[in-house]
N, C-alpha and C positions, 0 to 999 in steps of 0.2 A: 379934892382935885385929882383928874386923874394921872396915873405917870407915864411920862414919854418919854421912852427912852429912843425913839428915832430922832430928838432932837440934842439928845446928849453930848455934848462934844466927844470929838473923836478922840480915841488913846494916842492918839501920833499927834506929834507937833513938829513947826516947822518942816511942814511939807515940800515947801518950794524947794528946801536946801540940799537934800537927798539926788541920788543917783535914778536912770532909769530901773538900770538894777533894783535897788532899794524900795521904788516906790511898785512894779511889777509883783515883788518877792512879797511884800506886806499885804498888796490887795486877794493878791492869790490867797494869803494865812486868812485871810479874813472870812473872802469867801469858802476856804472849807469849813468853818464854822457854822454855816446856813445848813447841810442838809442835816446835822447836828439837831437843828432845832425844828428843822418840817419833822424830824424821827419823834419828836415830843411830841407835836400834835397831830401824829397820828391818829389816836381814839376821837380827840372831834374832829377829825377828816372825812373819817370813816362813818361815822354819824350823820354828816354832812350829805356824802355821799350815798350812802342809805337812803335819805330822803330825795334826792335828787332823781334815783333810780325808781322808786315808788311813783314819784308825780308823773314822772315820763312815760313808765308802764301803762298809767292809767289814761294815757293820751292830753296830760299836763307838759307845761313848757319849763324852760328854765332863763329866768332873765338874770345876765349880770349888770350891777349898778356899780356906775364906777367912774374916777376922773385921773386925771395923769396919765405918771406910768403904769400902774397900776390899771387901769381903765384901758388902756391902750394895750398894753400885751392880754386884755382879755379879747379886745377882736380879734389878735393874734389867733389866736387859741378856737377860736367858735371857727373862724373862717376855714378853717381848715379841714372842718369836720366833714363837710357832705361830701368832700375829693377823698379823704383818708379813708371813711369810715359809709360813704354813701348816706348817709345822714338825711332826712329831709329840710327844706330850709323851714328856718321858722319854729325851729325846738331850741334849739339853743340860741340863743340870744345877748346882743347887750344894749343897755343904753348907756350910752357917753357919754359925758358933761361938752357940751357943744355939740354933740353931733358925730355920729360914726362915720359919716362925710366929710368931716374934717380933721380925720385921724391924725392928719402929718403937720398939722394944727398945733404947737403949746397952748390951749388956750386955760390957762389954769388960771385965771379971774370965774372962769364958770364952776370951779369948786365949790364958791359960793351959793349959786342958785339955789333956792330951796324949794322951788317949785318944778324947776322943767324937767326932771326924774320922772316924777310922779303924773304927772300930763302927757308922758312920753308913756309909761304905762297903761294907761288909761285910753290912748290909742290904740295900743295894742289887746285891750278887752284883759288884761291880766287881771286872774280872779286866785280862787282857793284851790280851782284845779293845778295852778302853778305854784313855782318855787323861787325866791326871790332872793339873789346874795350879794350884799354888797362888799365892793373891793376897796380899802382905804388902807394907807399903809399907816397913819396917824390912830384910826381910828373914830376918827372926830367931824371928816368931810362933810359939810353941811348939806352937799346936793346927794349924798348916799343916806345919812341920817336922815335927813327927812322924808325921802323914799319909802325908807322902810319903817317908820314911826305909818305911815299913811298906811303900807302892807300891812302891818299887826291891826291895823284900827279895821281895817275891810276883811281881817282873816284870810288873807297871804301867809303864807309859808315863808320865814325868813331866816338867812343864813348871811355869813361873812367872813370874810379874808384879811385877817388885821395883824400890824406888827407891834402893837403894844397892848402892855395887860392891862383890865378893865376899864375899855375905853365905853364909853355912849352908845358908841357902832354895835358892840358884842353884847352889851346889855337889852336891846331890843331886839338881837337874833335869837331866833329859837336854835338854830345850831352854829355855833359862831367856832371860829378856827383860827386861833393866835398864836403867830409864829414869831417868837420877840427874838428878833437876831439881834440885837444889842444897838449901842451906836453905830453910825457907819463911818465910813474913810474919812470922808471930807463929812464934816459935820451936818448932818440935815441933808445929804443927798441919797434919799429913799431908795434912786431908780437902782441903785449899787447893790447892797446885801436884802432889802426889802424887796426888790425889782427881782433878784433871781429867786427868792425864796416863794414870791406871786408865780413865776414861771414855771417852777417845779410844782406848786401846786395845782395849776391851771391844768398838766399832764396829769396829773395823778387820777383828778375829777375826770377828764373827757375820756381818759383811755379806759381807767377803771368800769365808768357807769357805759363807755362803748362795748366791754366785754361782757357787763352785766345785761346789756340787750340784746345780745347774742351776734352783733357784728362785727365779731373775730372766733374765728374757730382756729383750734388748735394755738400757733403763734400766728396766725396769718388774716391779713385784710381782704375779707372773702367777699365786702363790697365796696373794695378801693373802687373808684370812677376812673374811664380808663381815657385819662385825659393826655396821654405823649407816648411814644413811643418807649419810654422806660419802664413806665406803669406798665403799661399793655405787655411786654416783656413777661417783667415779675407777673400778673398776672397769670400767661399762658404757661410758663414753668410752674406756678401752682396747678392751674389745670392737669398739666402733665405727670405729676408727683402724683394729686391725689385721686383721677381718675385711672391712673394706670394706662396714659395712652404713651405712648413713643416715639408718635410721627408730629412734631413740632407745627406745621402747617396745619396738621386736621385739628390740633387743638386749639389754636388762635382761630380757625372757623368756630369752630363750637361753643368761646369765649366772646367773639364776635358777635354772636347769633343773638346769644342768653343775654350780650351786655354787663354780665356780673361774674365772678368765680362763682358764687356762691348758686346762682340762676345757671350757670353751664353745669355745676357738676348735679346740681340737682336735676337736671335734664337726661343726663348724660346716667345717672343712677338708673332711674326709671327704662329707659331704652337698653340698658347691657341685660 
């Protein structure tokens, strides 16, 4: 059988009895504990992510499977891609136990399904050009397990994000990533030291494999979407820096024009 150590009880007792002080100071000690343990599984990150960059170079997708909170801070995570990173839609990916429409939803009886993953793939034409990772902080989710039990059988690519060691989940990924941050606070509550350690990981994957497809140059978002007036800002002060202009006006024209830093200064190269 396998061990769970996110159901472990917690090292603290008599929680209720403590001070806010007390219970603030403990949770903080705990959470520095987590990026402790994303720094272990670094080498299957990296592995992880490796393939992730492969599929996508080749014009593959990347779908996340996933229920909770864990499933839940992965929309987090996607959505944010085509604004940060200009991203097209439809590369990165999740499906959710219920539904990504029902995000603000608990609907955690859908952990069980072991069907609507995989039919929800299937939708989507996911084949061998993509990359498939499931999120489970147990390890054991039966709507992500059987997901990816169906990926391995059609020759998907499969990966995952799990908080205990040799779970089911990690046995049937080809690059699995297991970040055991121990018991949590309140015994059994995932979203806590599991929930940030899925978060820091979620960054690691989108920013890593967004630099490794070349949109970030230097430190900078060369095709942030220029969706407010702050963006648009940072934007035209990068125009400004890396074109060499100085008239803050002509360079918000020529950001304007292009739609993208990366589309103005390449414009803007060609013409000086």
């Amino acid at each position: 059988m396998e061990t769970r150590v996110t159901e472990s009880p917690s090292k603290y007792r008599q929680l209720e009895n403590k001070t806010i002080d007390e219970l603030i100071g403990l949770i903080n000690k705990e959470d520095q504990s987590v990026a402790v343990q994303v720094h272990k599984a670094l080498p299957q990150l990296g592995r992880l992510i490796a393939a992730i960059v492969e599929k996508v170079r080749a014009g593959g997708r990347l779908f996340y499977v996933g229920a909770g909170s864990g499933g839940r801070l992965s929309v987090l995570d996607v959505i944010e891609l085509p604004t940060t990173y200009g991203l097209p839609a439809g590369i990165f990916n999740v499906v959710l136990a219920g539904g990504v429409d029902r995000l603000t939803d608990a609907l955690e009886e859908k952990e069980d399904d072991t069907e609507e993953a995989w039919s929800k793939l299937q939708e989507s034409n996911a084949g061998p050009g993509d990359i498939v990772v499931g999120i489970s902080a147990s390890g054991t989710t039966p709507f992500v397990l059987a997901a990816l039990q169906q990926c391995r059988q059609y020759g998907i690519s499969t990966g995952c994000i799990v908080s205990n060691p040799n779970s089911p989940i990690a046995a049937v990924s080809v690059f699995p990533v297991e970040v055991v941050t121990g018991p949590e606070f309140v015994t059994g509550s995932t979203r806590m030291k599991c929930g940030t350690a899925q978060k820091m990981v979620f960054d690691i994957i989108s920013t890593t494999t967004m630099i490794q497809l070349g949109r970030v140059e230097d430190n900078n978002m060369v095709n942030v979407a220029l969706i407010n007036d702050k963006i648009t800002d940072r934007a035209v002060r990068m125009v400004m820096e890396k074109a060499g202009i100085s008239d803050y006006a002509a360079a918000k024209a020529v950001l304007l024009t292009h739609g993208s830093v990366k589309s103005a200064l390449e414009s803007w190269s060609k013409s000086s």
